[in-house]
C-alpha positions as CSV (number, residue, x, y, z in Angstrom):
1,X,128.5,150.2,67.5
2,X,130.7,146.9,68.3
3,X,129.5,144.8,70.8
4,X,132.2,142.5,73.0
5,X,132.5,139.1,71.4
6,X,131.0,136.4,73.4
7,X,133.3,133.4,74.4
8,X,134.3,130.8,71.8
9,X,133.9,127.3,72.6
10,X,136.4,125.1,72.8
11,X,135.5,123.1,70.6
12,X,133.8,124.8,67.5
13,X,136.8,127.6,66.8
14,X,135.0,130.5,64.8
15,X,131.7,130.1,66.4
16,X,130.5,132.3,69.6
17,X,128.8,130.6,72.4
18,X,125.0,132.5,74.0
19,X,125.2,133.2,77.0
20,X,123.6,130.5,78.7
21,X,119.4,131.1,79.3
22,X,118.0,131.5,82.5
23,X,115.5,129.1,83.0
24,X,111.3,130.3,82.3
25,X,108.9,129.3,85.3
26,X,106.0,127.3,83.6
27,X,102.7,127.4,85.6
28,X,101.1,124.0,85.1
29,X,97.4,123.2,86.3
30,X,96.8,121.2,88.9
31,X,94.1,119.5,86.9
32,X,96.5,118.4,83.8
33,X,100.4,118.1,84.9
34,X,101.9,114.9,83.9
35,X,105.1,113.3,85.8
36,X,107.1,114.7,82.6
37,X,105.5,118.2,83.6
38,X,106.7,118.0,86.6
39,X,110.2,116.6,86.5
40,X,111.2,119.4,84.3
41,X,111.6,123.0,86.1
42,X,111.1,125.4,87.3
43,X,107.5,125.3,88.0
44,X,104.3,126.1,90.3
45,X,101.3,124.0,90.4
46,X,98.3,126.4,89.9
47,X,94.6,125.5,90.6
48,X,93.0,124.7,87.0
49,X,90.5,127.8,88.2
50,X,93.6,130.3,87.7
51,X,95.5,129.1,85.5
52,X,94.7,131.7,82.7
53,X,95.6,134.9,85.2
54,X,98.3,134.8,88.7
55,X,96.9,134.1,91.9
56,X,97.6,135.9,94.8
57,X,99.6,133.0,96.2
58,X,101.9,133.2,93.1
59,X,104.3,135.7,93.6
60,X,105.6,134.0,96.9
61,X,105.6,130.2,94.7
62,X,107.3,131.2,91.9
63,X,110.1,133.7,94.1
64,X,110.6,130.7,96.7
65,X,110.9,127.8,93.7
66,X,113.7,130.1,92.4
67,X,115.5,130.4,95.0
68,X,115.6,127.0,95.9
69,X,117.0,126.9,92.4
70,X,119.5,128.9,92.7
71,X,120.5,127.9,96.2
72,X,121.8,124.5,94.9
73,X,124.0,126.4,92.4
74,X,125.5,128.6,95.0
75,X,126.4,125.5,96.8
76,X,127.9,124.2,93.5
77,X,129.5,127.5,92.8
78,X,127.8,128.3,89.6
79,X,125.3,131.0,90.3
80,X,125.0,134.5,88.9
81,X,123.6,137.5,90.8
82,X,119.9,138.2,90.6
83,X,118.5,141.7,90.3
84,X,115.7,142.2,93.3
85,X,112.2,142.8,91.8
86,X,109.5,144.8,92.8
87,X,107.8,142.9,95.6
88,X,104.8,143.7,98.1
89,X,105.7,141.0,100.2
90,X,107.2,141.1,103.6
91,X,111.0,140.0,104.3
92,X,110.9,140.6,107.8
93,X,109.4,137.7,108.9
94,X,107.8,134.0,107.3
95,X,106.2,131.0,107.8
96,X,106.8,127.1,107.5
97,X,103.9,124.8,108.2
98,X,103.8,121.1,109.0
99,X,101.1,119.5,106.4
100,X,99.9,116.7,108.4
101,X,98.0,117.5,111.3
102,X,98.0,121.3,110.5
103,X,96.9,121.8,107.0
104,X,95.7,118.7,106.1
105,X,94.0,115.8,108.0
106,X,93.3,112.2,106.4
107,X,93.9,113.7,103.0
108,X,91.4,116.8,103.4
109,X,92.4,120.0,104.1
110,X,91.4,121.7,107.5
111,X,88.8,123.7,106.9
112,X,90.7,126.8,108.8
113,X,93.8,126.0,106.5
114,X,92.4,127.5,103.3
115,X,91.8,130.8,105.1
116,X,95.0,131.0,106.4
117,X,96.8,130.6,102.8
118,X,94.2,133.7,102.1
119,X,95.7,135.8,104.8
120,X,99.3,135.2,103.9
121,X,98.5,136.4,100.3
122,X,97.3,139.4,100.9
123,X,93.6,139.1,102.6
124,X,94.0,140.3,105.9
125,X,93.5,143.8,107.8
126,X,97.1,144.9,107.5
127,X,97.4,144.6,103.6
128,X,100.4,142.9,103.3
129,X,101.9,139.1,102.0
130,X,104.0,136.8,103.8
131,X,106.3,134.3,102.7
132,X,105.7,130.6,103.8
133,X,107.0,127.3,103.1
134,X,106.2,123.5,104.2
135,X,108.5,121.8,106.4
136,X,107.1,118.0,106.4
137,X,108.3,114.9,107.9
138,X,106.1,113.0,105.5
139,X,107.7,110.9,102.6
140,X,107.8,108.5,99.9
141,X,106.7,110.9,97.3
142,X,109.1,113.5,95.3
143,X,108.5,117.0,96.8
144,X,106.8,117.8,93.0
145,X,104.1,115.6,93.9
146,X,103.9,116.6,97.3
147,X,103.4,120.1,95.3
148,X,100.9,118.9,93.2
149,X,98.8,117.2,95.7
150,X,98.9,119.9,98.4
151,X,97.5,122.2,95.3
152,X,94.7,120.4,94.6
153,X,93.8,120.3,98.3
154,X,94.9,123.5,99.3
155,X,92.9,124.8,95.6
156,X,96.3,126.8,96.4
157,X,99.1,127.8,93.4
158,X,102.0,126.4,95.2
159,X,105.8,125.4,94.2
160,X,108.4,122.7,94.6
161,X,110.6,124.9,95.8
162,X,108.4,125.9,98.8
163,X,108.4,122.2,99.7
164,X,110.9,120.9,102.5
165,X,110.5,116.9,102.9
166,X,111.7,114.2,105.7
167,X,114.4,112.7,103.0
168,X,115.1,116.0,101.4
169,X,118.6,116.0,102.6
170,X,119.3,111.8,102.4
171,X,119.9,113.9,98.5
172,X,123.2,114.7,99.9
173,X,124.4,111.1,100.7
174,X,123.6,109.6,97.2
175,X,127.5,110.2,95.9
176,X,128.4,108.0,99.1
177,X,126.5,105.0,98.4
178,X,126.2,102.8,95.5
179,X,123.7,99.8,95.9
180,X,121.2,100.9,98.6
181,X,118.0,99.2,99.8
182,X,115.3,102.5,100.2
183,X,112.0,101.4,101.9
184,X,108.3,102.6,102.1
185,X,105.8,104.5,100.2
186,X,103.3,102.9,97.4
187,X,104.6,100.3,95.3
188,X,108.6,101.7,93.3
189,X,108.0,105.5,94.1
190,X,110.9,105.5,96.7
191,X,112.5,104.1,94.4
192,X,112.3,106.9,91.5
193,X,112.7,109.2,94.4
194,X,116.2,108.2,95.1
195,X,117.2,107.6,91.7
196,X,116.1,111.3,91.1
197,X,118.4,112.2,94.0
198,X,121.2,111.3,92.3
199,X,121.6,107.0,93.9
200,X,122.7,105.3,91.1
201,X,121.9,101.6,91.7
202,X,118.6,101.5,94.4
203,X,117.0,98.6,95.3
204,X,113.1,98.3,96.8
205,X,111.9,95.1,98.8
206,X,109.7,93.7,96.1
207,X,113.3,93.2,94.3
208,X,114.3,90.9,97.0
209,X,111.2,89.1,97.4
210,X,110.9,88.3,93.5
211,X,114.5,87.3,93.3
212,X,113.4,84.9,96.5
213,X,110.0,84.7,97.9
214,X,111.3,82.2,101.0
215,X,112.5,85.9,102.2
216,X,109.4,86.6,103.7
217,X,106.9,83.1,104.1
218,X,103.7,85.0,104.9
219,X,104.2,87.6,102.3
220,X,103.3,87.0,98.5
221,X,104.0,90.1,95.8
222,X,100.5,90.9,94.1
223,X,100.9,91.1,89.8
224,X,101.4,94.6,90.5
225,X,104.5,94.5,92.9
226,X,105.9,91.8,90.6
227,X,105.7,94.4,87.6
228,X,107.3,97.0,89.7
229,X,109.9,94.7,91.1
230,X,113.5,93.8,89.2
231,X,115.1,90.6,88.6
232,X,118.5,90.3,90.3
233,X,120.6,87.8,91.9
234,X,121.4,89.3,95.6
235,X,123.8,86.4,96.2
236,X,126.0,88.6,94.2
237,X,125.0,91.8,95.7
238,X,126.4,93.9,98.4
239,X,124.1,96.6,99.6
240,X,126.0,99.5,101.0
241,X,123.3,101.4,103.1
242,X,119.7,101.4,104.0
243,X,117.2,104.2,103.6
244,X,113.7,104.4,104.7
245,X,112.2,107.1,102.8
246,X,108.4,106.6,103.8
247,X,106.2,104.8,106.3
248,X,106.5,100.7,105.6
249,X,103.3,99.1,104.3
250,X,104.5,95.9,105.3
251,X,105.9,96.2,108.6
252,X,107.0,92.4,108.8
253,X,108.2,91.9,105.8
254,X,110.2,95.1,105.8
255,X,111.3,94.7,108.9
256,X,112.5,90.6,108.2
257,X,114.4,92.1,105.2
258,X,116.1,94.8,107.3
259,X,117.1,92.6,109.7
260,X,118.6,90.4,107.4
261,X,120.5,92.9,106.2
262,X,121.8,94.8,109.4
263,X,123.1,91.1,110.7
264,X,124.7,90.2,107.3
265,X,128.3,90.3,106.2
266,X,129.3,93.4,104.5
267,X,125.9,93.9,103.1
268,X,125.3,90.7,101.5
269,X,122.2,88.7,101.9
270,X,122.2,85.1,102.8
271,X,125.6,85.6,105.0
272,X,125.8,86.7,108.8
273,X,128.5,88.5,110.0
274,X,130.9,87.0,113.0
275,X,130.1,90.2,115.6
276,X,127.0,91.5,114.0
277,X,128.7,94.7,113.3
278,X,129.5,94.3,109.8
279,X,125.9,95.6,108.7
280,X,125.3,98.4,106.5
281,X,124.2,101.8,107.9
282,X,120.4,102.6,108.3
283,X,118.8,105.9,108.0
284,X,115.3,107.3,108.6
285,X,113.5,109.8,106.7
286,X,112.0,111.1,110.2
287,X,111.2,110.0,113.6
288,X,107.7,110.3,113.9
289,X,106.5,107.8,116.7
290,X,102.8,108.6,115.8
291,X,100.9,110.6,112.8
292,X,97.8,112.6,112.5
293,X,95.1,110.8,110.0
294,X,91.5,111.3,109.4
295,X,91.1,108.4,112.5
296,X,89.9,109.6,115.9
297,X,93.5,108.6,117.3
298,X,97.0,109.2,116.3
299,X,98.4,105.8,114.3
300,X,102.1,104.8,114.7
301,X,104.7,106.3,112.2
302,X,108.1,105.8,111.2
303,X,110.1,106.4,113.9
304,X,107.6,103.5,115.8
305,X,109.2,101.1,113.3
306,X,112.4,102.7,114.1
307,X,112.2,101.8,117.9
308,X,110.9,98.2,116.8
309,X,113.8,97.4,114.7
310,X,116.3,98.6,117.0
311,X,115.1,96.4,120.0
312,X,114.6,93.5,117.7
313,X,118.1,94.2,116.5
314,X,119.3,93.7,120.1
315,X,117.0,90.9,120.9
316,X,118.5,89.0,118.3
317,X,122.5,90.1,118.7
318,X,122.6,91.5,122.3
319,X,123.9,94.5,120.0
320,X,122.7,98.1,120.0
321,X,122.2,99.2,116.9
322,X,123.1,103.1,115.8
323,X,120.7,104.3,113.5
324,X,119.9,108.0,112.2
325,X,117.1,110.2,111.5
326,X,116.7,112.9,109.3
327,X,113.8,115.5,109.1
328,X,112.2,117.2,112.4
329,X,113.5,117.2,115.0
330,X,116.8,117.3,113.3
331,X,118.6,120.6,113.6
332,X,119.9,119.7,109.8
333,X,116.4,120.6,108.6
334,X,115.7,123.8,110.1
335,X,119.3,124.9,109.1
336,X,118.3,123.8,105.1
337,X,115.2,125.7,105.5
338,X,116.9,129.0,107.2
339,X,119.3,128.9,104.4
340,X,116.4,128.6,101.8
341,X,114.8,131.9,103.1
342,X,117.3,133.7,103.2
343,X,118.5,133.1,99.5
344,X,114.6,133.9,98.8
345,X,115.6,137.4,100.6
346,X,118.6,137.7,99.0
347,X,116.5,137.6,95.6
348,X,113.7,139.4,96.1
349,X,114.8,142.0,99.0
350,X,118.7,142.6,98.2
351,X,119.5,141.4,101.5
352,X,121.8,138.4,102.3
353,X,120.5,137.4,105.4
354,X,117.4,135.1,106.7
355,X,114.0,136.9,107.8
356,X,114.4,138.2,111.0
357,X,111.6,135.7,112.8
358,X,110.0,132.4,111.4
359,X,106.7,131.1,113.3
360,X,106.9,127.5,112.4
361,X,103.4,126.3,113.0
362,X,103.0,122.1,113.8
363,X,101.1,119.2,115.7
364,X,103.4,117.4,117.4
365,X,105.1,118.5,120.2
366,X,108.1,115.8,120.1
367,X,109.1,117.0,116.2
368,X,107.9,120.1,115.7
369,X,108.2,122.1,118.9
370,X,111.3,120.3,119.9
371,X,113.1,121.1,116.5
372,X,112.0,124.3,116.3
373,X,112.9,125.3,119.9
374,X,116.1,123.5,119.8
375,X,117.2,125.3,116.1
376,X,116.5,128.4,117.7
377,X,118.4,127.9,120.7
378,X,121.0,126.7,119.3
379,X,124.3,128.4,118.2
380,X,123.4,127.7,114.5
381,X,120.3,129.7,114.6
382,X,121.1,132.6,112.5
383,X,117.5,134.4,112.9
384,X,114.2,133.8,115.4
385,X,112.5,130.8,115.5
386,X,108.8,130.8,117.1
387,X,107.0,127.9,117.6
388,X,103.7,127.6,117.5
389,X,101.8,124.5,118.9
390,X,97.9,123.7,117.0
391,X,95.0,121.6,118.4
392,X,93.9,119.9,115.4
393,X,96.7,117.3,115.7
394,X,98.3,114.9,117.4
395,X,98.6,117.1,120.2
396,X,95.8,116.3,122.7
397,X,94.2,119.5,123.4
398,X,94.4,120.5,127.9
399,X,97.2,118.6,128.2
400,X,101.0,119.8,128.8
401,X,103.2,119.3,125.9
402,X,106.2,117.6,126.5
403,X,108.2,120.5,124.7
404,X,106.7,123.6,125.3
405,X,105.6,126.2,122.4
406,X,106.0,129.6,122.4
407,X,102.2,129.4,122.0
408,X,99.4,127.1,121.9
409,X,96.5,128.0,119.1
410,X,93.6,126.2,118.2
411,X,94.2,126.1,114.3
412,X,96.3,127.3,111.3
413,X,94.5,130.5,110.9
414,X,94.8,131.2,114.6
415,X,98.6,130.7,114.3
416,X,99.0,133.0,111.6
417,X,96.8,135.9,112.9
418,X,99.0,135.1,116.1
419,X,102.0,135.4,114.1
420,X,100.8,138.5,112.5
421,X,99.9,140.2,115.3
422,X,102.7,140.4,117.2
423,X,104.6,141.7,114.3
424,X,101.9,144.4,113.9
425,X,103.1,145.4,117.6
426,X,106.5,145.2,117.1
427,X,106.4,147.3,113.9
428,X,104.8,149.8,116.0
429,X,107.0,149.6,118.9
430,X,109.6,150.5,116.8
431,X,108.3,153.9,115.0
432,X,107.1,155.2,118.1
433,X,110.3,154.3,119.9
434,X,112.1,156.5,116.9
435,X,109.9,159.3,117.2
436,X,110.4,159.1,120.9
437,X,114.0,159.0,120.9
438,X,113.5,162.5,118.5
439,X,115.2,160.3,115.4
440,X,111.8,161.5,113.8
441,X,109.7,163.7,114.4
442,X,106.3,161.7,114.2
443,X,105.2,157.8,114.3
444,X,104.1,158.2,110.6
445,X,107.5,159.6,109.6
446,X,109.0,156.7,111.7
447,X,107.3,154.3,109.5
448,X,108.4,155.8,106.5
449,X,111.7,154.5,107.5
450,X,110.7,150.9,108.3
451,X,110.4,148.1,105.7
452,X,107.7,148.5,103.2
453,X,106.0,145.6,104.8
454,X,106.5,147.4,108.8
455,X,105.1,150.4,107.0
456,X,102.1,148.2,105.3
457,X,101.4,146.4,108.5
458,X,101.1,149.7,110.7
């Protein structure tokens, strides 16, 4: 039998080109995985205690890292259909969580938060699995460590692709800018951040400070910022935008340097500009005024600093300064993550369209109910989006939140047996409405024609 001959490349006449391999998930242990591990995909970050077998968590890490594989090659054009696999878990509805606050506090998991991850995957009274991702304002690390970090305190297989940060989408402005100053996080990880989003020539503020330390007068660079820092001549550089990927560790430092910079000429430290207008653009990973840490009070975040520099901006020019803000409450993020589910859908249901309702589950009432309520009210909103307000926050329990949830729970797993509830109902609702409209003739031939996860769930 003759088989079609595969294309020739251009340039090796005679010789046929594979078709090109689709890529093999590796599971790496959480225990093990090296930076080189994790820069090379697709992958999900597995607890060293299953490594040797899949955890119920898996099917919904590896499905969602996938997709958010393949949705950045349908946006380039150069995807290829996927065939729909067997699957137990739901498409009618998911999940996004806020880490901070939510799942984790001061680096330790809630204790409720492990439990909840159980009942997604599978350990509840309806029998079913539910699809989640994380939806985080927090920064300065690549979404892979975020991965690997929420594994080990989650003891949760988990994937990249499930991962949604604040700077996520500052991805898309890397073509734009050449030189840019990205501040925040532990010592050059910003750094390695952006230059794995695609910015080609990223400077940190150790950089500045090394090539001179009269920058800052109260600030000296330890041995281990000097290592970290480059050696360059800024009275030669322009710096074409500023982008603050993480909460500052040096507030006046950070701030002096930005300053500098949005007063300069065209970028270019050491100058001023005439007006004060000539300034590159600043953006902000999030707008966070205050965080949720292991402390007994909330401590300030990034968009505090954001506030500060602004009025010291105008103190200083009698200028306002425009600045932006990615992440929550940003309608940009909720769109990215609508579009992520739905590829996920399109994958592992057949069905080109978003889950019908996502409870997004957060802390703060000023990011995560506002962008939430606002996604979902919005023209943009292709789906429902339920918001779901916890206790074990930033939000001070008894008191009226600013933006008001759909619900206010004391925990995670509260939320999510919330969540799971109502859908339990509305499955229901809808077989007995179709027997009673005499479509079928029972509620248990009415489930038959639901969803297999309406038909687990009732």
């Amino acid at each position: 039998m003759s088989e079609a001959p595969l294309s020739r490349g251009a340039d090796s006449p005679g010789q046929f080109l594979s078709p090109p391999k689709r890529p093999h998930l590796r599971r790496l242990s959480s225990k093990s995985a090296t930076d080189v591990d994790l820069a090379e995909g697709p992958i999900t970050i597995v607890p060293e205690k299953h490594i040797h077998a899949p955890s119920n968590a898996h099917e919904t890490a590896a499905a969602m890292e996938m997709a958010k594989r393949h949705l950045g090659l349908v946006s380039s054009g150069t995807s290829t259909p996927v065939t729909p696999p067997d699957t137990m878990v739901t498409d009618q509805y998911a999940y996004a969580f806020d880490i901070d606050g939510v799942l984790i506090r001061g680096g330790d998991p809630i204790p409720e938060a492990v439990e909840a991850m159980r009942a997604l995957n599978g350990d509840n009274e309806y029998g079913i699995k539910v699809p989640y991702i994380f939806v985080t304002n927090g920064g300065g690390k690549t979404e892979q460590e975020r991965c690997l970090q929420l594994s080990k305190q989650l003891e949760l297989e988990v994937s990249p692709g499930q991962f949604i940060c604040g700077h996520t989408p500052m991805r898309e402005l890397a073509e734009k800018y050449k030189t840019v100053l990205v501040v925040g996080g532990e010592g050059d990880k910003c750094r390695h951040v952006a230059e794995g989003y695609g910015f080609k020539d990223v400077v940190i503020p150790g950089d500045i400070i090394k090539d001179n330390k009269n920058t800052t007068p109260f600030r000296n660079l330890t041995d281990d910022e000097l290592s970290h820092s480059r050696v360059r001549n800024f009275g030669e550089t322009d710096i074409d935008a500023i982008f603050v990927f993480a909460d500052s560790r040096d507030w006046a430092g950070d701030q002096q340097i930005i300053l500098d910079l949005l007063m300069s000429k065209n970028g270019r430290l050491g100058t001023r500009g005439e007006n004060f207008n000539e300034g590159p653009p600043i953006f902000f990973s999030h707008n966070d005024i205050v965080w949720s840490t292991s402390h007994a009070y909330t401590r300030l975040g990034m968009g505090a600093l954001r506030s500060s520099i602004e009025h010291m901006f105008k103190l200083l020019t009698g200028r306002e300064l425009q600045t932006t803000a990615f992440g929550k409450p940003q309608i940009g993020t909720f769109q990215f993550a609508t579009r992520l589910l739905q590829q996920w859908r399109k994958e592992t249901h057949g069905i080109n369209s978003p889950p019908e309702t996502v409870y997004f589950v957060g802390d703060t009432p000023g990011s995560d109910i506002r962008g939430t309520n606002e996604y979902n009210e919005s023209d943009s909103s292709l789906n429902e989006w339920y918001s779901i307000l916890v206790e074990t926050g930033v939000y001070d329990k008894g008191t009226t939140p600013e933006f008001a949830p759909k619900a206010i729970v004391h925990n995670v797993l509260d939320a999510v047996k919330h969540g799971m509830r109502l859908e339990f109902n509305k499955a229901l609702g809808k077989a007995k409405s179709a027997a009673a409209d005499g479509k079928l003739s029972t509620v248990t031939a009415a489930v038959k024609e639901l969803s297999t996860a309406e038909a687990a769930v009732v």
